[in-house]
ZABASE-479003 format. One record per residue (C-alpha): residue number from 1; residue in three letters; x, y, z. Coordinates in nm, 4 decimals. Last residue first. Layout:
n|res|xx|yy|zz
NUM|ALA|X|Y|Z
...
This chain:
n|res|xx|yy|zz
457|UNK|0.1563|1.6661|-0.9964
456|UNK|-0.0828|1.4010|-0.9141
455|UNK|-0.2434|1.4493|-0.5297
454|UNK|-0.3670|1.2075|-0.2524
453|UNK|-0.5062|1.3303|0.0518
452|UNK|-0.5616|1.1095|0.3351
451|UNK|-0.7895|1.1200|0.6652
450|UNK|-0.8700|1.1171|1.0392
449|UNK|-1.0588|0.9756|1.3415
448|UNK|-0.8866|0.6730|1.5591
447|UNK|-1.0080|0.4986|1.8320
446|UNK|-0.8213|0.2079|2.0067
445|UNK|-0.9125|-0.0506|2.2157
444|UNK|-0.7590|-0.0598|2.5356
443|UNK|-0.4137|-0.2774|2.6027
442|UNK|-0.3262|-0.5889|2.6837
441|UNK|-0.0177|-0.7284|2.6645
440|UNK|0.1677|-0.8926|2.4301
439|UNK|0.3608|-0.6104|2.2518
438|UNK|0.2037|-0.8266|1.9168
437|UNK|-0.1358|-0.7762|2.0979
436|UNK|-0.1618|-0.4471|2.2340
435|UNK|-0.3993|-0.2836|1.9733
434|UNK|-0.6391|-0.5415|2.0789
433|UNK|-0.9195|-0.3966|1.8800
432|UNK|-0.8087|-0.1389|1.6682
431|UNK|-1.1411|0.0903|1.5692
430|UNK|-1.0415|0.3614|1.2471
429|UNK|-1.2114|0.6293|1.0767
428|UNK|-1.1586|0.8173|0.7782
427|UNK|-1.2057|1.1386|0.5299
426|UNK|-1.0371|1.0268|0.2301
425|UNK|-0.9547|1.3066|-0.0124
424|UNK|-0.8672|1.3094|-0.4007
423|UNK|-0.7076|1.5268|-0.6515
422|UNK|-0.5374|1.4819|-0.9707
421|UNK|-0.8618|1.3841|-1.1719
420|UNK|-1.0614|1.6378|-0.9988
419|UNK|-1.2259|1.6492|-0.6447
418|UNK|-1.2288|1.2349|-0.6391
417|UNK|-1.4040|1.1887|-0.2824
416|UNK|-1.3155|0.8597|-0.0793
415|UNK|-1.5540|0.8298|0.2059
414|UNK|-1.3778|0.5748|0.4857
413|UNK|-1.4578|0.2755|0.7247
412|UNK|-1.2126|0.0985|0.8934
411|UNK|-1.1969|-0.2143|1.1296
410|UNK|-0.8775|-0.3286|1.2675
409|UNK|-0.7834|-0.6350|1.4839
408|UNK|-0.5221|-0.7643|1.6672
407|UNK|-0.4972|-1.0735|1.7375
406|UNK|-0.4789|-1.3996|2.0150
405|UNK|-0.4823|-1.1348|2.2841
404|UNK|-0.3160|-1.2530|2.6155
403|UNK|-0.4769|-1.4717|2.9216
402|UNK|-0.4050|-1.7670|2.7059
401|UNK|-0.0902|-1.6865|2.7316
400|UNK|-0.0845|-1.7884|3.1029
399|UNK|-0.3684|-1.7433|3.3359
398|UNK|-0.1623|-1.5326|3.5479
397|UNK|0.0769|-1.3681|3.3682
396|UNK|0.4556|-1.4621|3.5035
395|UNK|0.6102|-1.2152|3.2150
394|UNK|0.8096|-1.4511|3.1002
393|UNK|0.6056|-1.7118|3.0732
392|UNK|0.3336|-1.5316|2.8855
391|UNK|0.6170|-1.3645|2.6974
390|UNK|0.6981|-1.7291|2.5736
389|UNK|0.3434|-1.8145|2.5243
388|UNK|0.2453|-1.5484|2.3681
387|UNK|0.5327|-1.6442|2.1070
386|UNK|0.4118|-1.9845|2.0267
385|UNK|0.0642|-1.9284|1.9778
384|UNK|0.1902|-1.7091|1.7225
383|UNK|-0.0062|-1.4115|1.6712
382|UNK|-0.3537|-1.3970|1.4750
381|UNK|-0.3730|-1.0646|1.2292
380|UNK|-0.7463|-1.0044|1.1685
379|UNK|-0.9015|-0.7265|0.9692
378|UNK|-1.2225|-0.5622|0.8991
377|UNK|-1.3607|-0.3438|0.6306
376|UNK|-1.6349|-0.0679|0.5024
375|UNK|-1.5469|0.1388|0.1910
374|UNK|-1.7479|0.4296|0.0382
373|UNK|-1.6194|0.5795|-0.3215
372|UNK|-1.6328|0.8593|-0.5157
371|UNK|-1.5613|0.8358|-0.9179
370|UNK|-1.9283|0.8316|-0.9766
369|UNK|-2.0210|1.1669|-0.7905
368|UNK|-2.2862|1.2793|-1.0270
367|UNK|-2.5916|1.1610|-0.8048
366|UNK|-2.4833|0.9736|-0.4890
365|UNK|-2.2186|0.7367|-0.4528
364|UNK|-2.0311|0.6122|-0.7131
363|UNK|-1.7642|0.3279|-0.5943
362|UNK|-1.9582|0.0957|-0.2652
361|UNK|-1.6120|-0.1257|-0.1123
360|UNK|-1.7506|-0.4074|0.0706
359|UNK|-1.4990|-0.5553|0.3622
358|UNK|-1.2955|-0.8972|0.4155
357|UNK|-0.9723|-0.9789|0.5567
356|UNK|-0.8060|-1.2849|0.7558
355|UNK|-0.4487|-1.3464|0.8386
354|UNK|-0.3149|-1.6555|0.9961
353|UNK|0.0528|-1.7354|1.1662
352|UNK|0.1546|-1.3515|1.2373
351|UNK|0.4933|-1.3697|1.3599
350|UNK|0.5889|-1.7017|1.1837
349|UNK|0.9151|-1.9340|1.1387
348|UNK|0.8409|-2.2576|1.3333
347|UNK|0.4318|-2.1759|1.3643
346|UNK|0.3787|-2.2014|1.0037
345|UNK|0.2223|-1.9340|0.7872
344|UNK|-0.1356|-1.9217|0.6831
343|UNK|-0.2884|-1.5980|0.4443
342|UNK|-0.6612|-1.5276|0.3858
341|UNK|-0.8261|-1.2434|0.1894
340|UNK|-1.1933|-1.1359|0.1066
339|UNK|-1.3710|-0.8681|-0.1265
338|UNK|-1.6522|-0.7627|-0.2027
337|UNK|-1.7795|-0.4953|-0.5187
336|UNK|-2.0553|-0.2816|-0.5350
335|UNK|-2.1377|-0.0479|-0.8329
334|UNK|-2.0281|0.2401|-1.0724
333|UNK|-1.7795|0.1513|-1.2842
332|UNK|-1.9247|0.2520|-1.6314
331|UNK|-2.1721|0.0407|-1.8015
330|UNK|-2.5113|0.1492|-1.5486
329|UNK|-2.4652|0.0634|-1.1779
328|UNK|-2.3043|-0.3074|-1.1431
327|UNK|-2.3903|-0.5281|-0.8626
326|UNK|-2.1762|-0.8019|-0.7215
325|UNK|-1.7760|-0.6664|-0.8703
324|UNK|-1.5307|-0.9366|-0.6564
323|UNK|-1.2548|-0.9833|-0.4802
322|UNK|-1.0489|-1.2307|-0.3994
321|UNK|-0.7527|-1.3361|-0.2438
320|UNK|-0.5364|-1.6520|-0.1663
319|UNK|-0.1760|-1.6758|0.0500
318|UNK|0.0436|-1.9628|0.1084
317|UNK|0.3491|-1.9259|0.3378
316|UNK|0.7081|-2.0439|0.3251
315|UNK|1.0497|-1.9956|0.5673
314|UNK|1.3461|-2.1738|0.4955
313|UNK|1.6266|-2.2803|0.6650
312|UNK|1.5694|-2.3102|1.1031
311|UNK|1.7234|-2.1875|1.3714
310|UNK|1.7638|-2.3006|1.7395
309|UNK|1.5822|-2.1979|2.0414
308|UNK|1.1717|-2.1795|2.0848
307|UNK|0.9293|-1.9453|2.0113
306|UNK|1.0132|-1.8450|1.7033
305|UNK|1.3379|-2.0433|1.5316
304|UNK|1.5509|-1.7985|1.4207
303|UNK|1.6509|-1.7961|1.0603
302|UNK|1.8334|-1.8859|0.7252
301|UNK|1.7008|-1.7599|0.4051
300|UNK|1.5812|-2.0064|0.1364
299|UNK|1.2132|-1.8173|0.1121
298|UNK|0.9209|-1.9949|-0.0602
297|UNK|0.6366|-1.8322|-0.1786
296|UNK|0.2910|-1.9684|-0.2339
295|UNK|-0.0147|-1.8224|-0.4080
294|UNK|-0.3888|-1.7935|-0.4606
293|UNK|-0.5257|-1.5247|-0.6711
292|UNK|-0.8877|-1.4141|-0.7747
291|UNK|-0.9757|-1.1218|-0.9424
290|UNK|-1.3530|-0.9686|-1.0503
289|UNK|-1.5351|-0.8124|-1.3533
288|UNK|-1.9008|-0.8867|-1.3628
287|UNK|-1.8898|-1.0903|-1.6804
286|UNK|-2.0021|-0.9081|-2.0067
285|UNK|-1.7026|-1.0432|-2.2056
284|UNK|-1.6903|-0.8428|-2.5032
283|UNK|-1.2271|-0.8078|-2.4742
282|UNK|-1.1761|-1.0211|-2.1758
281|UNK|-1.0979|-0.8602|-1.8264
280|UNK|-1.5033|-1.0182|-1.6985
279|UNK|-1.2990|-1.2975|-1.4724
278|UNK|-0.9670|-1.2244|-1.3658
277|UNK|-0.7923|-1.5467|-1.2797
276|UNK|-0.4270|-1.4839|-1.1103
275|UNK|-0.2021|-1.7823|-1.0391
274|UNK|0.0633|-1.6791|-0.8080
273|UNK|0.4137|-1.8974|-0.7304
272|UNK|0.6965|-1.6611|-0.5218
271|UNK|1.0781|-1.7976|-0.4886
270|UNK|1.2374|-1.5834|-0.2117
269|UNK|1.6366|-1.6102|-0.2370
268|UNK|1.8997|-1.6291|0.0741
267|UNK|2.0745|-1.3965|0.3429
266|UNK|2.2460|-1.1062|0.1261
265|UNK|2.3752|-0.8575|0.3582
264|UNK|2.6181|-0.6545|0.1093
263|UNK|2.5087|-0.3615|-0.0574
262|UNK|2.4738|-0.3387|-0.3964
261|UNK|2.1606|-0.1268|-0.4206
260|UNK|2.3915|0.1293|-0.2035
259|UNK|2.0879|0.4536|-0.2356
258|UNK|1.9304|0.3773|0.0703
257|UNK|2.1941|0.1765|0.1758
256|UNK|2.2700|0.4000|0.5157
255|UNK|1.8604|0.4700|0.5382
254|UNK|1.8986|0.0826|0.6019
253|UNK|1.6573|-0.1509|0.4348
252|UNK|1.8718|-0.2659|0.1955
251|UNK|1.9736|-0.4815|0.5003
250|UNK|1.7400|-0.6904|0.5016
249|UNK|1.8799|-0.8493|0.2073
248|UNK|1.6475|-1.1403|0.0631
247|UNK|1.6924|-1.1279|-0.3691
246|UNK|1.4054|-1.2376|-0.5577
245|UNK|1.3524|-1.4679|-0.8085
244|UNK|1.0360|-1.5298|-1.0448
243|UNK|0.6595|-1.6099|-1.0710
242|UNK|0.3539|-1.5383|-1.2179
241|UNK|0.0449|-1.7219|-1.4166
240|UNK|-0.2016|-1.5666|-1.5626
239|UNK|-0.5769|-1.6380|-1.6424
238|UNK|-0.8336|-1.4357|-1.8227
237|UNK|-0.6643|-1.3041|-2.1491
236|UNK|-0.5415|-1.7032|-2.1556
235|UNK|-0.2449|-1.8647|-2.0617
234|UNK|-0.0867|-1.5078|-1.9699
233|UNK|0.2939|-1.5528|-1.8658
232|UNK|0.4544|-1.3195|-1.5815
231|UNK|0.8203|-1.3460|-1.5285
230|UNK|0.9852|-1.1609|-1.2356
229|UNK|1.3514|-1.1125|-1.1962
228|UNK|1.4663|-0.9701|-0.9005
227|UNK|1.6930|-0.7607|-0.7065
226|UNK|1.5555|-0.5575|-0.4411
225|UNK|1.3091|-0.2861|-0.3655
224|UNK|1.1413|-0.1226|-0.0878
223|UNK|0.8626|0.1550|-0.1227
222|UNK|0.6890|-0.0654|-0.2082
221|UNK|0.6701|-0.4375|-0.1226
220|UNK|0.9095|-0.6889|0.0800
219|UNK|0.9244|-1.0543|0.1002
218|UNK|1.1929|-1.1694|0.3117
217|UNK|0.9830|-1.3926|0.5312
216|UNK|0.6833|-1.3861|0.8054
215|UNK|0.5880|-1.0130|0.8125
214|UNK|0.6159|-0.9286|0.4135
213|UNK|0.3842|-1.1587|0.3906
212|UNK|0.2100|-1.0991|0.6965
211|UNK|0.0960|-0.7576|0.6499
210|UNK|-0.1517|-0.8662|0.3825
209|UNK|-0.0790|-0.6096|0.0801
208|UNK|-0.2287|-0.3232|-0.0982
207|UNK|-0.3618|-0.1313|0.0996
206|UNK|-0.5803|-0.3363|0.3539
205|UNK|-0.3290|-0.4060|0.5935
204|UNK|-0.1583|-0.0820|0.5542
203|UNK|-0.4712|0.1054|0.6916
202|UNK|-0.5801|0.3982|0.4385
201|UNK|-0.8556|0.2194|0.2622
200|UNK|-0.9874|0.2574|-0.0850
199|UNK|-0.6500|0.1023|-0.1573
198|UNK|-0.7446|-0.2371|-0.1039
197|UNK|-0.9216|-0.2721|-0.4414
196|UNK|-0.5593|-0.2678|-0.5482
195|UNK|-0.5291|-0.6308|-0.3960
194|UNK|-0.1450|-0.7315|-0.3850
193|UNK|0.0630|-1.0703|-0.3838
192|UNK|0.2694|-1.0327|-0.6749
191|UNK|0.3329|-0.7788|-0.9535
190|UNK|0.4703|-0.4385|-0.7721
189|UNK|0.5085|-0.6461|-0.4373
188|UNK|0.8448|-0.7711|-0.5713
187|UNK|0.9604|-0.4368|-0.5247
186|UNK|1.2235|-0.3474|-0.7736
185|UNK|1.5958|-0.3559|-0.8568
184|UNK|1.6538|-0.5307|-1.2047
183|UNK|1.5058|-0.7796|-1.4574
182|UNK|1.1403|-0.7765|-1.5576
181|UNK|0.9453|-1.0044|-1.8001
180|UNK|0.6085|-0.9868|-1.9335
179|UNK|0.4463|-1.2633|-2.1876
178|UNK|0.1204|-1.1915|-2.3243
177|UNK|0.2009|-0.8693|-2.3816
176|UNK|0.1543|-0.8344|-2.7306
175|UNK|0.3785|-1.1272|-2.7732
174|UNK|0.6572|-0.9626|-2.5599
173|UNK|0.6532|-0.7291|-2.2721
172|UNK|1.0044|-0.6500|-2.1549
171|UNK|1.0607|-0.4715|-1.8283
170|UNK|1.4117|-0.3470|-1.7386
169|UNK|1.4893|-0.2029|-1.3741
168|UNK|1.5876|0.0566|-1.1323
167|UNK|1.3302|0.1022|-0.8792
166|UNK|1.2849|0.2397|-0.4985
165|UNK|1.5922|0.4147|-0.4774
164|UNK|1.5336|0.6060|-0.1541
163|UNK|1.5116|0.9166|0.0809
162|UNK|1.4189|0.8531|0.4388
161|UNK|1.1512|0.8284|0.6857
160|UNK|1.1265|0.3965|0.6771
159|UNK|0.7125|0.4089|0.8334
158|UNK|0.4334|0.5411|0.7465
157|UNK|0.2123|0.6038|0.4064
156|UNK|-0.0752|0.3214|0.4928
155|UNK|-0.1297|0.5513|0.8190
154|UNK|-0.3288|0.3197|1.0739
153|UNK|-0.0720|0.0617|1.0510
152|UNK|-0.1899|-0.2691|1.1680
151|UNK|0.0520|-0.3665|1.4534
150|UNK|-0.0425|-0.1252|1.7353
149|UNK|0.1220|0.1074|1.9641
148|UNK|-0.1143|0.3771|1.9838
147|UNK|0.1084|0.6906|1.9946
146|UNK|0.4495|0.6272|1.8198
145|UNK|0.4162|0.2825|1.6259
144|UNK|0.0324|0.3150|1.4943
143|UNK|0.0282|0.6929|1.4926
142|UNK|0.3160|0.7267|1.2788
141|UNK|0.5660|1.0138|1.2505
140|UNK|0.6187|1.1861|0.9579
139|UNK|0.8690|1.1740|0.6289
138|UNK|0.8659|0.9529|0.3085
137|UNK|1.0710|0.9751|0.0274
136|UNK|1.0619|0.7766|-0.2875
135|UNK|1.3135|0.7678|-0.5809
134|UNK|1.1899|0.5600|-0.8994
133|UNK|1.3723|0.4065|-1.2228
132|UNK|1.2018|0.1415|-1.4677
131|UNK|1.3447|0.1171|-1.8173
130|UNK|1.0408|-0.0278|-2.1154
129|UNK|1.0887|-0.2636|-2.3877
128|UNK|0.7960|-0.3896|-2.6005
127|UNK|0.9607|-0.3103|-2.9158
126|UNK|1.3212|-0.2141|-2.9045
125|UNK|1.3474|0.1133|-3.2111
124|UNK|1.5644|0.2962|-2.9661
123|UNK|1.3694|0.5735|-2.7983
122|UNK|0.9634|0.5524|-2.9290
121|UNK|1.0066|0.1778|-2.8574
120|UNK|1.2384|0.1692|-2.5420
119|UNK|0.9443|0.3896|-2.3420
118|UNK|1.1102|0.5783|-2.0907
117|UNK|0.8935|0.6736|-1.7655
116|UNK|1.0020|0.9346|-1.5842
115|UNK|0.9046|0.9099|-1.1781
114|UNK|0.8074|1.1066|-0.8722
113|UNK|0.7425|1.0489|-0.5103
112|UNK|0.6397|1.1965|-0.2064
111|UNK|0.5031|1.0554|0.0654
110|UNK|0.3585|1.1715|0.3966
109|UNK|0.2988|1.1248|0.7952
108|UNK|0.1152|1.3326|1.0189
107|UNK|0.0676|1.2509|1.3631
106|UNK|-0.2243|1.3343|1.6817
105|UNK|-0.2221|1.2198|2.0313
104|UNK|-0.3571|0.9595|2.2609
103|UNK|-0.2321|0.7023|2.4738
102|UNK|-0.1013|0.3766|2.4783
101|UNK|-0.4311|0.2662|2.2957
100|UNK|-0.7662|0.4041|2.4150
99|UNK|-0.9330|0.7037|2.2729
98|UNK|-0.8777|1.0381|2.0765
97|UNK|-0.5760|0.8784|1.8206
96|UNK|-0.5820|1.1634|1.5736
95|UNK|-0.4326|1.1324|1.2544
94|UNK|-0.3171|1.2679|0.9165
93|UNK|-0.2104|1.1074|0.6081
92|UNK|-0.0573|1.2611|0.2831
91|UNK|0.0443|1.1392|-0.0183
90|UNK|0.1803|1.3304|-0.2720
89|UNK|0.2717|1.1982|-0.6509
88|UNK|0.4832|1.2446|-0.9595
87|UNK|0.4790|1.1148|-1.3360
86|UNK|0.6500|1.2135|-1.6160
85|UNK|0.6397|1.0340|-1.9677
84|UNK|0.9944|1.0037|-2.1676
83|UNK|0.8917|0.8387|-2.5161
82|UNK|0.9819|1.1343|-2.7407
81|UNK|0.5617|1.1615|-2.7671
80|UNK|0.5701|1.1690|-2.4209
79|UNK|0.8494|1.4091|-2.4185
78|UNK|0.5853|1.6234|-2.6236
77|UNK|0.2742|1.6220|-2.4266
76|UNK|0.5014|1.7208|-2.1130
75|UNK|0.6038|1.9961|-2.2549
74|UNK|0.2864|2.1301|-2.4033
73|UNK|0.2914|2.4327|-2.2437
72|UNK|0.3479|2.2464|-1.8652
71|UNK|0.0799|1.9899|-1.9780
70|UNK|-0.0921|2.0193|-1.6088
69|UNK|0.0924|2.0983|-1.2841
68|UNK|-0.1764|1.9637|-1.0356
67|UNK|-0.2662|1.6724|-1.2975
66|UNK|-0.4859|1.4996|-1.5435
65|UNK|-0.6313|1.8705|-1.6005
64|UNK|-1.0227|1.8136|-1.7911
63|UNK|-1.0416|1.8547|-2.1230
62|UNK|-1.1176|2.2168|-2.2040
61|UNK|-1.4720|2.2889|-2.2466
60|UNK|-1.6105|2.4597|-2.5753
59|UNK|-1.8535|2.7164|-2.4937
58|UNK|-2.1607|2.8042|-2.6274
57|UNK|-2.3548|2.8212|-2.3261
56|UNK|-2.1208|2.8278|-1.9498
55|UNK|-1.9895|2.4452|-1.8232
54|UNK|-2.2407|2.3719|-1.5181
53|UNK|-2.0770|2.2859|-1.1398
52|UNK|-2.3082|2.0717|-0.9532
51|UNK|-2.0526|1.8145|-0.8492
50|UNK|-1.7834|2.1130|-0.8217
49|UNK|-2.0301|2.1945|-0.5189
48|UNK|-2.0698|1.8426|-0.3645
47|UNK|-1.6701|1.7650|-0.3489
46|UNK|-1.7078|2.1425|-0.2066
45|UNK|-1.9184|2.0331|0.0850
44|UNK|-1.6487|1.7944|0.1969
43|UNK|-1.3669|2.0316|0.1326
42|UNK|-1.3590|2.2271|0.4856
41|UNK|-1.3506|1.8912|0.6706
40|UNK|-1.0180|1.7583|0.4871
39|UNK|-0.8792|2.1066|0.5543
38|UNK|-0.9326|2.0812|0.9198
37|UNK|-0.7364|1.7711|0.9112
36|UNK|-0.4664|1.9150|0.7717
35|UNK|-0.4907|2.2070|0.9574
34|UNK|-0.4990|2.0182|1.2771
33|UNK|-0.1597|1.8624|1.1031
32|UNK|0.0283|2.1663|1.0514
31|UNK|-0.0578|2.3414|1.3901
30|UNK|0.0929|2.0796|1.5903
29|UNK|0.4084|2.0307|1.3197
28|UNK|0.4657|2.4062|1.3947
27|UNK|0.4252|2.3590|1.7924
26|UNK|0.6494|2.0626|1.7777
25|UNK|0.9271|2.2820|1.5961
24|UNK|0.9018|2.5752|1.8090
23|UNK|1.0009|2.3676|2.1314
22|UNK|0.7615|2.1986|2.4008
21|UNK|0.5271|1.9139|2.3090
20|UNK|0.6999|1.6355|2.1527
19|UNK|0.5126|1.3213|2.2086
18|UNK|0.1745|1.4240|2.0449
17|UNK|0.2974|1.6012|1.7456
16|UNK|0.5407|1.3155|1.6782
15|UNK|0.7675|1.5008|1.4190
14|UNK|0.6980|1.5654|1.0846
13|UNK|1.0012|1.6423|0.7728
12|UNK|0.8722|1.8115|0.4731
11|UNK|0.9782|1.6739|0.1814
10|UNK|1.0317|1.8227|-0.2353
9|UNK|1.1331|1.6762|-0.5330
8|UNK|1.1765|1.3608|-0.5386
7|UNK|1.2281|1.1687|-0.8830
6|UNK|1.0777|0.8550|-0.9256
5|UNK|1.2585|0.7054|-1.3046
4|UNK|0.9732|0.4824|-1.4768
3|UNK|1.0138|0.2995|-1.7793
2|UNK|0.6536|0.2121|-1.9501
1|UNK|0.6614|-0.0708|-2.2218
């Protein structure tokens, strides 16, 4: 059972580079992200070039670098084989806005992270047991919240600029893994609630959770963590069912408590039910492989009532997603695969009450680029009723709220190329319609042109 301890090692701290136009600083952060983006550009063609690229005669290739830093002399070969196994990360995102919204301007927002992983076997003879520990940074300025002053993050990586424990905890897999337990300080999002096919986008809302879990209740999801104990049990190699405990502390969300897991500020518990079926996972099966998960959480916490005055105990929601491999390439992973999400919260304790998703995500794409990937997909986040109809009334809007957006919405659509094993770029673009909703007002739709580069060190 992996352990992982995130380690950061380096940040670079980004400014609004549309907001801040005068001083040294802004004009460095200015230059920074246009070469970002131009660098994104500039690498296109070569994704094609090492495509075409021909090992010389009579020569024995090397197996290909998992990562930026490689095997550091064997180093990290042997800690591995001591049971300590290294891992660290970059993210990077960078944006124009060039139409609509609250204005436009460009950002650049990033992540870095880095983790050990301790495996309990190889250490002290326990079998299945594995230590979790991971620091996370993040630094930049996002478009969404700074520029176009939407709900759906444009920048997946943005948002809470500040060095953090993001995991200390004990995972136990027992029964050959059949059952899985974890105890300690974690995000719950880790096992519950998430579509990894949804990180062939760069919006938040696709990657890698629907906005209004975490939106409507104290669920949180990476880089945030809290304590928890999470059991999942596999009834068949198919089917599994999760659930567990989870602290609510919004405060833990503090850059003061980044690193104070036992700070005070505990509100109530969040009680999460999933039941996962993942057709075509068993050993022979030749079933187009697929997952499918519908869910309800429960949170005891105390809170405002929206829309109206009072408070209320207990906040709940019911999620289900799928998606879905249609058309296979071959026997590797080459081939088409939907996918669809929906989420309802009530109107007594909900921002967003109903959440819709659905997009096609194409991975290998022309000849000898089967690890590259084009994605297509659209959003909906639906605001309370309730609460337009408050700001409607405050605001003295003729027509009332129904004169204000009902959603927002995003549509994306993004080339992910896979330039080695430890390197990949998204090239992106992004349409917000309504972008103004949750401010309730109305505001332009948005445009916004840009990309992500992911790296394993």
């Amino acid at each position: 059972m992996p352990l992982r301890l995130s380690v950061v090692i380096h940040h670079v701290t980004a400014r609004s580079l549309a907001a801040r136009k005068g001083g040294a600083l802004a004009h460095y952060l200015h230059l920074h992200a246009r070469l970002t983006l131009a660098t994104l550009l500039i690498l296109l063609p070569v994704a094609g070039a090492h495509a075409q690229e021909v090992a010389p005669e009579k020569k024995v290739s090397a197996a290909p670098r998992e990562t930026l830093t490689g095997d550091w002399g064997g180093l990290r070969t042997r800690l591995k084989q001591a049971g300590v196994t290294v891992r660290a990360d970059y993210v990077g995102e960078a944006f124009a806005a060039v139409d609509g919204g609250q204005r436009q301007g460009s950002a650049y927002t990033q992540q870095l992270r880095a983790s050990l992983d301790f495996d309990m076997d190889r250490i002290a003879g326990l079998s299945g047991g594995i230590v979790h520990v991971t620091i996370n940074d993040r630094r930049g300025v996002g478009l969404s919240s700074d520029i176009v002053g939407n709900r759906l993050p444009i920048q997946e990586a943005a948002g809470g600029n500040y060095t953090r424990l993001s995991e200390l905890s004990y995972e136990q897999n027992i029964a050959n893994g059949r059952l899985n337990l974890r105890l300690g300080y974690f995000a719950m999002g880790n096992d519950l609630g998430g579509m990894i096919l949804g990180c062939n986008f760069v919006n938040a809302a696709f990657c890698a959770h629907p906005l209004s879990e975490s939106g409507n209740s104290g669920w949180y999801n990476y880089p945030n963590a809290r304590w928890g104990a999470a059991v999942r049990y596999r009834i068949r190699p198919d089917l599994a069912l999760r659930t567990g405990v989870y602290q609510v502390n919004p405060r833990l969300n503090d850059p003061d408590n980044a690193f104070r897991p036992f700070a005070g500020g505990t509100t109530g518990v969040l009680l999460p039910l999933e039941l996962e079926y993942d057709p075509g996972i068993a050993p022979g099966s030749h079933v187009l492989p697929g997952h499918y998960k519908i869910g309800a959480y429960y949170d005891t916490s105390r809170a405002a009532r929206r829309g109206e005055q009072g408070m209320l105990r207990g906040r709940y929601g019911v999620y289900a997603l799928a998606d879905q491999m249609i058309l296979r390439e071959g026997t590797g992973n080459r081939g088409l695969s939907v996918f669809a999400q929906f989420t309802a919260n009530p109107q007594a304790s909900a921002q967003i009450t109903h959440w819709y998703a659905a997009g096609l995500v194409k991975t290998g794409t022309f000849a000898g680029r089967d690890a590259d990937s084009i994605s297509i997909g659209i959003v909906h986040a639906q605001v309370n009723p309730r609460l337009r109809r408050v700001a409607a009334d405050a605001q003295d809007i003729p027509g009332g709220y129904a004169a204000l957006p009902v959603g927002e919405t995003a549509i994306e659509m993004s080339y992910g190329i896979q330039l080695r094993r430890w390197l990949s770029i998204r090239p992106d673009v992004q349409y917000i319609l309504d972008p103004g909703a949750f401010s309730y007002r109305r505001t332009n739709d948005a445009l916004a042109l840009g990309g992500q580069v992911k790296m394993q060190f």
